[in-house]
N, C-alpha and C positions, 0 to 999 in steps of 0.2 A: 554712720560711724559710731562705734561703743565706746561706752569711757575706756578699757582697754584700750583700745585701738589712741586713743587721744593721750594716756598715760605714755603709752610710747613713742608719742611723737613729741610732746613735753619732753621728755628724756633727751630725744637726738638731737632738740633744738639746743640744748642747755648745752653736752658735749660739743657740739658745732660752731662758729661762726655764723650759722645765718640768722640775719634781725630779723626778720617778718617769713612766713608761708602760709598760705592758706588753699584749701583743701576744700573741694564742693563734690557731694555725689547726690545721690536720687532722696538720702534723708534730709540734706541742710547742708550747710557749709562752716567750716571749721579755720579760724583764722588763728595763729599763735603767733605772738609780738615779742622778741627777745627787749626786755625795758634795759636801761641803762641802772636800776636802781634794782638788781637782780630780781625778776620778778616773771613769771611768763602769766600771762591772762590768753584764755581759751575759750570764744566764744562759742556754745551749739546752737542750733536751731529751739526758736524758742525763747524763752526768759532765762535761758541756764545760761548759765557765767562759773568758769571755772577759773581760781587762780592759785597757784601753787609754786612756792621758793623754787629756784635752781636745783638742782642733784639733791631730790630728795624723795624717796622712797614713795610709790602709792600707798594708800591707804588702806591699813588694815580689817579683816574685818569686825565691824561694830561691837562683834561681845568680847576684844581679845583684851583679856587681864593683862594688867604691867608685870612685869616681868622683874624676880628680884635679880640683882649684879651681883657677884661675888664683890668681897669684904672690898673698900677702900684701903688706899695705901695706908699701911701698920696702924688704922685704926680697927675694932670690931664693927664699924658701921655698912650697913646694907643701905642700895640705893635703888630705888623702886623708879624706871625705867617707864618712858610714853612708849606705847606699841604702837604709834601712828600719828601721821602728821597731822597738825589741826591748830584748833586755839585752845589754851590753857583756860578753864575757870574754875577756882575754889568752890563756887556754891553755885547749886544747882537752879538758881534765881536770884535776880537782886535785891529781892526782899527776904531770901535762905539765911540762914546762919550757914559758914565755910564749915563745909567738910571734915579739912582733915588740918592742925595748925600744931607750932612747935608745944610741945606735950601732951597730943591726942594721942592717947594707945589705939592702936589696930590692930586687928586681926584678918587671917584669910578671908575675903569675900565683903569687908568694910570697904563702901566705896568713897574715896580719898579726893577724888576730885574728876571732874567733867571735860574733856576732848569735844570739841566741836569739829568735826571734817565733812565738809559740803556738805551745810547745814542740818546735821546732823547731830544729836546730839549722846556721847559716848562715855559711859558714866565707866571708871576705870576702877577697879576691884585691886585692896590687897593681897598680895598673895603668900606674903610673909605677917610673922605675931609682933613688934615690940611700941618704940614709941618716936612717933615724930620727934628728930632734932633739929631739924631744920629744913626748908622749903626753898626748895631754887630756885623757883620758875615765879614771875610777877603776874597778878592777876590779868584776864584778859591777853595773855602775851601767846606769840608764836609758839610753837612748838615742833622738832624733827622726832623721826621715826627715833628710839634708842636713846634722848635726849632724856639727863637726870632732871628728874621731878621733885624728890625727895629725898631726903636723910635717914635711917632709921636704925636706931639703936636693940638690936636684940631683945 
């Protein structure tokens, strides 16, 4: 079974009602657990471990820049958008200096901060020029596909 094939069984299980199914063919066996603490964990064959929020988009792939949003309500502010689910981190290490913080200017191709999805690590490029106002997302924290990141002022 491909990750594909498991992305969409993820999916039907979240839409559905059913708590538990699991699935074995000639590769391994695949069990998905609907938790009560919104959460599906997907085991494959092997040491992979997938787990991934309810109704939420797979994962993009690895080089895809964030994406700027048209202006926020009646301010000029743009909001620099995750193109994939994962975990938020400011610095590329914990011994890094953060990336990108309220008054860094950036420009196209500054990368602003780091996506982790299945362990993986997804360094997220500006794609707009001005200057950080402010940062939504808490270090280390969840993240949804489309889910605002940052603030940024023209």
């Amino acid at each position: 079974m491909d990750l594909k094939q498991i992305h969409e069984l993820i999916k039907i299980i979240n839409k559905s009602n059913i708590g538990e199914i699991s699935i074995e063919d000639k590769d391994g066996k695949v069990t998905i657990k609907q938790k009560e603490e919104p959460a599906v964990t997907v085991a494959a064959p092997a040491p992979q471990v997938y787990t991934a929020a309810p109704q939420q988009a797979p994962a993009a792939p690895a080089a895809a820049p964030a994406k700027p949003a048209a202006p926020t309500k009646n301010d000029n502010l743009l909001t620099i958008k995750s193109p994939m689910i994962g975990t938020f981190y400011r610095r590329p290490s914990p011994d890094k200096p953060i990336l990108a913080d309220v008054g860094t200017e950036i420009t196209p191709g500054k990368v602003v901060c780091i996506i982790e999805a299945m362990k993986l690590f997804n360094e997220i490029e500006s794609e707009i020029k001005g200057t950080i106002v402010k940062v939504l997302v808490e270090d280390a924290s969840p993240v949804e596909y489309d889910q605002p990141l940052f603030l940024v002022e023209p």
